[in-house]
N, C-alpha and C positions, 0 to 999 in steps of 0.2 A: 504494500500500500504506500505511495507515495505521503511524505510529509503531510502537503495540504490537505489529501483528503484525510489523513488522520487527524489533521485539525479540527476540518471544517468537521466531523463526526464527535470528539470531543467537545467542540463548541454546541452542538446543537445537544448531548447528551446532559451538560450541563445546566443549562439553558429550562431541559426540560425538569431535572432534578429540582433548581431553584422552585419553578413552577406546582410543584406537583409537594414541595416541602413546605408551600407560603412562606419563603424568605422571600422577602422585597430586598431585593439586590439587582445591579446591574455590572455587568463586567466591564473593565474598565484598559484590561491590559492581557499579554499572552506573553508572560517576559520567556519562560522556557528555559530555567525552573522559576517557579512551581507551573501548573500549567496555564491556569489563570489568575488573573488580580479581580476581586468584585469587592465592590464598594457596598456596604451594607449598615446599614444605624451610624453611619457618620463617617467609621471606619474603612479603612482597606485591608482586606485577608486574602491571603495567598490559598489557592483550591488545588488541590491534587486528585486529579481523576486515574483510576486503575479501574479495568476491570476485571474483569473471574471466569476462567473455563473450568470442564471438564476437561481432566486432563487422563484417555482410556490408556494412553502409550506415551512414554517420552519424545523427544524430539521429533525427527519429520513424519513419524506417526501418527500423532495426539492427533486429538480429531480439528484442536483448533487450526493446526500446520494443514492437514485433510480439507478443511473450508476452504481457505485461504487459495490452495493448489485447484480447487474445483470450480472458484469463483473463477480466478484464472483463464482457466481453460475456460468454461463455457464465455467469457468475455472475447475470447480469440474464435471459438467454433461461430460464437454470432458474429463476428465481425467477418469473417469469410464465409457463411453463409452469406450474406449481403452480398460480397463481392460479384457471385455467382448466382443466386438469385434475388436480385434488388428489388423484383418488383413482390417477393412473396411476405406475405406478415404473417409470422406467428410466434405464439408462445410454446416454450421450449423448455418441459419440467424433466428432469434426468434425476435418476438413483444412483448411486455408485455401491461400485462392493465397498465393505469397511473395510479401509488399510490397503485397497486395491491401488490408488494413486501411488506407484510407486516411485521413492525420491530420485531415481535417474528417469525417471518417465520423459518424455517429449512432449512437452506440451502442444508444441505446433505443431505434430502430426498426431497426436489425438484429437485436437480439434479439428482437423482438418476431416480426419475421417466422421467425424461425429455432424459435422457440417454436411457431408454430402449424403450422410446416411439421412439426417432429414430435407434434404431438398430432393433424396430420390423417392422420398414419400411424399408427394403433395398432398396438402388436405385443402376444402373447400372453408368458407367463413362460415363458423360454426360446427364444424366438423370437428372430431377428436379423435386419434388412432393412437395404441401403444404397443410398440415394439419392445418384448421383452427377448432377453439375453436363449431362454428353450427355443424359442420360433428362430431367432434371428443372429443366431451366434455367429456364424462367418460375417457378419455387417455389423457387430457392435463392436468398438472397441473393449478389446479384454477386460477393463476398469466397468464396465458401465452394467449395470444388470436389465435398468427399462428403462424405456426413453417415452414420454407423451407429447405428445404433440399437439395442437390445438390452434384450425386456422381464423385468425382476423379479416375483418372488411375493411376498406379503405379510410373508415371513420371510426375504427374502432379504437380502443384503449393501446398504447406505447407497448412495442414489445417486449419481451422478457423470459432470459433463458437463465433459471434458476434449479438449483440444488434440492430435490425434495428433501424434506425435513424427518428426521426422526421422531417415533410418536412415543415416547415416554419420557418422565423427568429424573431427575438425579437430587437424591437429598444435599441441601448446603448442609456441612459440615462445619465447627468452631476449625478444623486446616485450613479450608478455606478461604474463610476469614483473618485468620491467623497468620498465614502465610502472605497475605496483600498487606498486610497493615505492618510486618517486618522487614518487607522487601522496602518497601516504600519510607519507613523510619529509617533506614539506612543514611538517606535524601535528605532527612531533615533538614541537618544542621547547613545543607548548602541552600534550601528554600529559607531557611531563617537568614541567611545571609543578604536577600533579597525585600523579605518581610517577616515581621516579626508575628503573626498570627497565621497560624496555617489549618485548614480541613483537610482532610483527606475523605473523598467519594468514592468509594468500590461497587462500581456500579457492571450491571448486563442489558443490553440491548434486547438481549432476550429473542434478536431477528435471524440466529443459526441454532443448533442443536447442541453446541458445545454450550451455551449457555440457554439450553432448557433447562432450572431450576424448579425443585418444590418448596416456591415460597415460605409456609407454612409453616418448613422443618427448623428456619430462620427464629423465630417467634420462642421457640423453648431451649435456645442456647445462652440464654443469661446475655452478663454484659461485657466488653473487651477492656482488655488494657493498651490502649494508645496513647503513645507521645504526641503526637494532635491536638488540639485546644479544642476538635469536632470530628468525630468519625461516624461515617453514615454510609450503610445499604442501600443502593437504589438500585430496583427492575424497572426499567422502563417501560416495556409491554403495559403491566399492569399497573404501574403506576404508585409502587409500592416505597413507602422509606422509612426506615428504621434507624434510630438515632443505636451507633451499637458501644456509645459509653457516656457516662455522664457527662453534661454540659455544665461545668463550673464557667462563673464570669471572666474574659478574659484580665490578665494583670500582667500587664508588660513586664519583663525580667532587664 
């Protein structure tokens, strides 16, 4: 992910945190450390966003590394889809095996195969076919198990060739939480360096699989110890936040 987009995604995740927590605040700054400056009851506090996967495998297995390589690719299969057929719209939902993106994989010729494999199936506007991996093994790429497909009309909604999602949750754990709020206190003392109040937000987007969380499980793990002067939970999807230690007044040091 380039910089800005991990920005502009930070920024907006923020954004909706403040929102969704009634802190009347407005950001004021992106110094980099901490991530943001927001100006709130008079003062300025330094915010640090982290957020939390499911982590099935270490390195380029974890499923979050596995998103990451399959957003990828279907970003390159659409985009050479286009090249080749410019005038077809459709939406383009793909499964993969687990752990099948493998870390010397080719991105450009998975996509590429995965490209022509749906423009040699046309579908009509409103039409849907899916080609799974028993029917259609010599045409799918190794990695992929089904592929749906789903054709638009020329007025229809922006296209989108997206990762089907996994359908169960993972309980948050006090690791979890524990492990975002250590990595991150490491950082402190150089965000102190900048501004003397700091929050740290361990937040999920909650928009991949690696952070499908059961909220819930959140709710009966007491409360943390952070070097933070504010440490907060936020799922975005639902719109959930959780103060996960006390909020004493700040007192400048």
């Amino acid at each position: 992910m380039r910089n800005d987009d991990k920005k502009r995604i930070e920024k907006y995740l923020l954004t909706s945190f403040l929102k969704h927590a009634a802190i009347p605040a407005s950001i004021v700054d992106a110094p980099e450390p901490p991530d943001f400056i927001i100006e709130h009851e008079g003062r300025r506090i330094g915010v640090e966003l982290t957020e939390t996967y499911i982590e099935i495998n270490g390195g380029s297995h974890s499923r979050q590394a596995q998103e990451s390589k399959a957003r990828r690719l279907l970003q390159k299969a659409h985009a050479f889809h286009k090249t080749l057929w410019s005038n077809a719209r459709v939406n383009v939902q793909v499964n993969f095996y687990s752990g099948r993106i493998r870390p010397n994989e080719n991105l450009e010729v998975t996509a590429q195969q995965l490209a022509i494999l749906v423009g040699c199936h046309p579908v009509s506007p409103g039409q849907a076919i899916v080609l799974r991996s028993e029917e259609y093994d010599d045409e799918l790429p190794d990695s992929v198990a089904r592929v749906r497909i789903y054709g638009l009309d020329d007025h229809g909604p922006q296209e989108h060739w997206t990762e089907a999602g996994a359908g169960w949750v993972a309980p948050l754990t006090r690791q979890h939480i524990e492990e975002r709020i250590a990595a991150k206190a490491k950082r402190l003392p150089k965000y102190r360096n900048v501004i003397a109040e700091n929050w740290l937000v361990i937040a999920t987007k909650g928009s991949s699989p690696s952070q499908f969380f059961n909220r819930d499980s959140l709710q009966s793990l007491g409360s943390f110890v952070s070097p933070f002067e504010r440490t907060y939970f936020f799922d975005n999807l639902s719109g959930t936040v959780i103060s996960l230690t006390a909020q004493a007044p700040f007192a400048p040091q």
